[in-house]
C-alpha positions in Angstrom: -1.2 -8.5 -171.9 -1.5 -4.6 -170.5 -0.6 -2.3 -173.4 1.9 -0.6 -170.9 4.0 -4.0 -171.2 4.2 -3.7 -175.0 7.5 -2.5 -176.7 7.0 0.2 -179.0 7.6 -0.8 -182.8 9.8 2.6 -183.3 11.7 2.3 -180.2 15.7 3.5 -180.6 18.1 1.0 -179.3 20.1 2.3 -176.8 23.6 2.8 -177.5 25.4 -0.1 -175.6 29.2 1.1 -176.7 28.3 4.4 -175.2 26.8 2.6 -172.2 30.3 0.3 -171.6 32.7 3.1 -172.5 30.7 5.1 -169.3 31.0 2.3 -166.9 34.7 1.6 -167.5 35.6 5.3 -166.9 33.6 5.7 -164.0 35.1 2.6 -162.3 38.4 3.6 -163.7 37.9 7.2 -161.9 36.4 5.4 -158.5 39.8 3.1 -158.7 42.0 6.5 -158.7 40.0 8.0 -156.2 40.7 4.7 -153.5 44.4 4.6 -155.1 44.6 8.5 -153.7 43.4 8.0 -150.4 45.1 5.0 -149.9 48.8 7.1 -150.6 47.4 10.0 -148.4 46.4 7.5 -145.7 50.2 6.4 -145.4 51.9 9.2 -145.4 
C-alpha cells in the first residue's frame, strides 16, 4: 500500500456535531431564502 493511503496515528477526529449543526442551518437558511421569493413572487 502507498504511504500517502495511510491514516495518520495522531489524526484529530473531526467534529461530526459541529459538522450536522452546519448543514441543518444552512438548509434551514436556503429553505427561508425559497420561502422569501416564493411570497415576493405572488405579490
Amino acid at each position: 500500500m502507498d504511504h500517502w493511503l495511510l491514516i495518520p496515528k495522531q489524526r484529530n477526529r473531526l467534529p461530526v456535531g459541529r459538522l450536522c449543526l452546519i448543514m441543518a442551518l444552512t438548509v434551514l437558511m436556503l429553505l427561508g431564502l425559497m420561502a422569501k421569493a416564493q411570497a415576493l413572487a405572488l405579490l
